[in-house]
N, C-alpha and C positions, 0 to 999 in steps of 0.2 A: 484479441479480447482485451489485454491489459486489465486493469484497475483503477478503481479512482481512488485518492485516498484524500479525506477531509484533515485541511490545515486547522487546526487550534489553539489553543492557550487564551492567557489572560489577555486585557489589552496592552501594545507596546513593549511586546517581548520578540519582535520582529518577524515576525505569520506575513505579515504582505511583503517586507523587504526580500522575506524569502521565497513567498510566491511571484514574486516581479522577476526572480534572479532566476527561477528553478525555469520558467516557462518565456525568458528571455524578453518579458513584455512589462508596459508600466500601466496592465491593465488594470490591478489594486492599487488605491491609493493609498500611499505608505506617509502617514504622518506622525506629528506625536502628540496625539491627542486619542480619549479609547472612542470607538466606534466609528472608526471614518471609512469602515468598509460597510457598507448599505446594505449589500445582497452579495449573497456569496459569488465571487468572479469564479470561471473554470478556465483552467488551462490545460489543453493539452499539450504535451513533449514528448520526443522520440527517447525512446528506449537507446541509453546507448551501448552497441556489440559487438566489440572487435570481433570478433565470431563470424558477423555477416558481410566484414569486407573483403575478408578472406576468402570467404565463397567466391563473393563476385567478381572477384581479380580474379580465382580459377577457372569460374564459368564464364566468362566476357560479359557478364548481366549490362546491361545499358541502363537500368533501375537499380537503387538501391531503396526497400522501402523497410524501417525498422519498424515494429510494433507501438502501439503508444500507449501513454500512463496520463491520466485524467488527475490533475489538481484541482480542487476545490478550496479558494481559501476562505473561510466561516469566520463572521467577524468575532471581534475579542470576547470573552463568556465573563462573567463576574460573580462575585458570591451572590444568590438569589435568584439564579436567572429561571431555576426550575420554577420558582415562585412567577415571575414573568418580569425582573427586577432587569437593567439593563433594558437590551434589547429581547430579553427572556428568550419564548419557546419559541420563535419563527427559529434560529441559529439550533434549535434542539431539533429540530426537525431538520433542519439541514443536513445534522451528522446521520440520521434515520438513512439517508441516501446515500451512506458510502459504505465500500467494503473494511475500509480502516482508519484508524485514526491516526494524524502526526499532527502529537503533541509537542510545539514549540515551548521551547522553557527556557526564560533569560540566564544566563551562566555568566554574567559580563558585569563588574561595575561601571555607571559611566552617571556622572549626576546630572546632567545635561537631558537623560531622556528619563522621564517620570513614570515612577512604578503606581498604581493605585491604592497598593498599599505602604507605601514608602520602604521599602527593604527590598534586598537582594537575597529571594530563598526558593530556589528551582523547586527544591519537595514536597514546599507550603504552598506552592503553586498549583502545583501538579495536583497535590489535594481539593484546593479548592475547588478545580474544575470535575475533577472524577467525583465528588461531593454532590455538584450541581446534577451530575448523569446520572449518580445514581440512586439521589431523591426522585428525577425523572422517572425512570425503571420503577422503583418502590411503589410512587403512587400510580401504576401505570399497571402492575401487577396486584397490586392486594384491592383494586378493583375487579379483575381478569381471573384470580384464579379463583378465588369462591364462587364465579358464573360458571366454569369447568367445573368444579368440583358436583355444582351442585345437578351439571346434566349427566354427569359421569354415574351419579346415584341413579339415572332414569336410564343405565346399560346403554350412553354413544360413547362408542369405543375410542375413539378419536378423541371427545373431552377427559377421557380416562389419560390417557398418554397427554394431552395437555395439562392436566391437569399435577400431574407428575413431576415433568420435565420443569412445567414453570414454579412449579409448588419448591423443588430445591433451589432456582433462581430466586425467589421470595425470601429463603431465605436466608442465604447470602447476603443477600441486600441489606437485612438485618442487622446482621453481623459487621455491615461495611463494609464487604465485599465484591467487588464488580459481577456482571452477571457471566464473564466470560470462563470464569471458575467452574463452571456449571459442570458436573459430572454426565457426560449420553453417551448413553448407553447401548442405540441402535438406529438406524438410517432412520425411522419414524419419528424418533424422538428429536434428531437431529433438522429433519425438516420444519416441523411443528416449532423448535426453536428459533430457527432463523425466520420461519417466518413471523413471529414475535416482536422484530426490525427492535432491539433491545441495545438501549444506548452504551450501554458498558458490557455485550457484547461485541462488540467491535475489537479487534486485536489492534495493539497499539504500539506506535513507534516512536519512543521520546526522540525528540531534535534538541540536543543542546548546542543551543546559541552564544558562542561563546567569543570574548572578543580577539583579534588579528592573530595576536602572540599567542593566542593558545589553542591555535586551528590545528597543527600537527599532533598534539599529544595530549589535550584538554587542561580545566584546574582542575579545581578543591571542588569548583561546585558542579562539573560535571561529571569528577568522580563519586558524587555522592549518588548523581542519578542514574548511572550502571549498575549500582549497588540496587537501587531500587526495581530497576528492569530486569534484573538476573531475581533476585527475589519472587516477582510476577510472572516471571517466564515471558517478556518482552522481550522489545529491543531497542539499541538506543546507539544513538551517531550523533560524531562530535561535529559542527559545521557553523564554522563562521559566516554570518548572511551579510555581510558590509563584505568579505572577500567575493563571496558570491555575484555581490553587485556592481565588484570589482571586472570580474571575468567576463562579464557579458558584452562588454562594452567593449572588448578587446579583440584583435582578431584572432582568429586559431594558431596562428603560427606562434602568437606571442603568449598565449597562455600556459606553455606546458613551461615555458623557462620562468616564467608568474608563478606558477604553481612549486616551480622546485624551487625558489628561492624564499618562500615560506615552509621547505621542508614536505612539500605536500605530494604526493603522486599522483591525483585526479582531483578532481571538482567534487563538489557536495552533491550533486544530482546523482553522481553513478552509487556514491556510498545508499545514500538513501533508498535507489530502487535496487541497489543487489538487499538490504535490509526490508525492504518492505516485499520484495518478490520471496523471501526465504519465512521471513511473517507469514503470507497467505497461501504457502506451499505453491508457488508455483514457477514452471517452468517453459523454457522457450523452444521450439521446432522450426527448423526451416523449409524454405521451398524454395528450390532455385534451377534456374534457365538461363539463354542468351537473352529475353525479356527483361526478366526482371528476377533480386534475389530477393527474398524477403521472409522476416522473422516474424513465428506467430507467439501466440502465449496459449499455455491451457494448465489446468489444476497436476501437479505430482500424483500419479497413480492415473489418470485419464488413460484410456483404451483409442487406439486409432482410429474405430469410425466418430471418434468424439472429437479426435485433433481433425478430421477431412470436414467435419460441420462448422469448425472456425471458419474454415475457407467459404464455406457454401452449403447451407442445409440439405441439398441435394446430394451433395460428398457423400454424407453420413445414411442419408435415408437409403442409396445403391450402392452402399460401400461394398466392393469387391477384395482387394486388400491392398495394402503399399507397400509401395517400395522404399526401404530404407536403407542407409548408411550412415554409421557413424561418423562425425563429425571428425575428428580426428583419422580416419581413413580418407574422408573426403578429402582429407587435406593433404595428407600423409601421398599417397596415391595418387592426388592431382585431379581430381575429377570424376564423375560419374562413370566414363567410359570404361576408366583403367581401373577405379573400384570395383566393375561388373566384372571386367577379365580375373580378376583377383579372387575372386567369389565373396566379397566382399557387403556385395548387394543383397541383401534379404526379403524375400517374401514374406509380408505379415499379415496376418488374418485378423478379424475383430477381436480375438482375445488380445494383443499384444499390445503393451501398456509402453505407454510411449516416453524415452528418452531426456532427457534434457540436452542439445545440440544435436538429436537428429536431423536429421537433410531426407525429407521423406516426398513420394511422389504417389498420387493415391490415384485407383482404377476404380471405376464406378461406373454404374447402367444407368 
């Protein structure tokens, strides 16, 4: 399943150098000037999991296939856009199609690449774009909720709980408050919300973009914007995108001694999807053979006939029950075989809510 998550921010806060980096490609043009992304480009990229080659060294897999994670990058937003100012609502509609937002935010001085508003201020940034979404939301809602309200007075029970759910988003929004704040209450209200496609509902990952020297431990102005992401209950990762654009172009062997000689332990792709995977609660499951090994995704709390319909609708609809082990047995123990001798192996039935690094094998009619 993965996720898509839409790229954001101002213009020339580095959204395509970092979508060129993240998805190894130079399908955004990255320049420096705002708007030189037209339509939003998508990328996909594998998930990466030490996790899943340790399977497949156990199992002899002949396949390794990881899960993948959908980039969108959205071209730059500017003050107005809700108004249709810039390239306006086409880029607002854009974000309508993702499950989350990564908010790129400049953390670098460098005079050489021009800001729109001449200054270096991640916060003021960050504001003016969550500003534009949630003028969008505002006018979007205080049109929507007094047509709920007002079927809700004619007993549909459904514009009652619409009316509800979106009437406390209202007024947030008032307040200046994103719509994600939103108190629900119950799976009804939860539905009726999301389908709402509500732009500062979206859960959000600040990216601070920050320059070479301060990719291992951030500055001043990316610790300002942790403070602001612990505040909101976000999340926020530090990632230089000139290193990133550094890495791609390099072979594998040569990047992990790239990486330790700026202090770093991995690349900015893994920070950002373990961060954007712990955002959208969700978690990974394998399946593996002499075939093939290969990692799925599905929601934290998900129930096993819900992980067998990743694989196959059919999974789900004759789900009989799976067979699992824990990933660290799996590994511990060497293999399926010697996990079953061990009793290691568990039978699960539809109630059993599924793992993060199970190794599961599913029986169905």
């Amino acid at each position: 399943m993965g996720f898509k998550c839409g790229i954001v921010g101002l213009p020339n806060v580095g959204k395509s150098t970092l979508f060129n980096a993240l998805t190894e490609t130079q399908a955004a043009q990255a320049a420096n000037y705002p708007f030189c992304t037209i339509e939003p480009n998508v990328g996909q990229v594998a998930v990466p999991d030490t996790r899943l080659d340790k399977l497949a060294a156990i199992a002899g897999s002949q396949k390794i296939i990881p899960t993948q994670l959908a980039f969108v990058d959205i071209a730059g937003l500017v003050r107005g856009a809700s108004k249709g100012e810039g390239l306006g609502n086409q880029f607002l509609g854009n974000i309508r199609e993702v499950d989350a937002v990564v908010h790129v935010l400049r953390c670098f001085e460098n005079d050489d690449i021009q800001h729109v508003d001449n200054r270096v201020d991640p916060i003021a940034d960050a504001e003016t774009v969550e500003t534009e979404l949630m003028l969008s939301d505002l006018e979007s809602l205080e049109k929507r909720v007094p047509a709920f309200q007002k079927k809700a007075t004619g007993g549909d029970k459904e514009a009652k709980i619409a009316a509800t759910v979106l009437g406390k988003a209202l007024d947030l929004l008032r307040e200046g408050k994103p719509a994600r704040l939103t108190a629900i209450n119950d799976i009804e209200e939860a539905r009726i919300f999301a389908q709402a496609q509500l732009l500062t509902s979206k859960p959000v990952l600040y990216v601070c973009n920050v320059e070479e020297e301060s990719a291992a431990e951030g500055n001043a102005f990316s610790a300002r914007v942790f403070e602001k992401a612990k505040a909101e209950g976000a999340q926020a990762v530090i990632v230089s995108a000139a290193i990133e654009a550094d890495i791609v172009t390099m072979a594998p062997d040569e990047r992990t001694e790239f990486l330790e000689a700026l202090g770093l332990q991995e690349a900015g792709l893994a920070r950002i999807i373990r961060a954007g995977y712990d955002l959208l609660n969700l978690i990974t499951f394998f399946t593996v053979g002499p075939k093939e090994a290969r990692a799925w995704t599905v929601h934290k709390g998900a129930a096993a006939p819900e992980a067998a319909g990743e694989i196959h609708s059919d999974f789900q609809k004759g789900f009989i029950r799976a067979e699992t082990i824990a990933f660290d047995d799996y590994v511990t123990l060497g293999g399926e075989a010697k996990a079953r001798e061990a009793g290691k192996l568990r039978a699960e039935g539809k109630s059993y809510v599924v793992h993060d690094g199970d190794v599961m094998h599913f029986l169905h009619s």
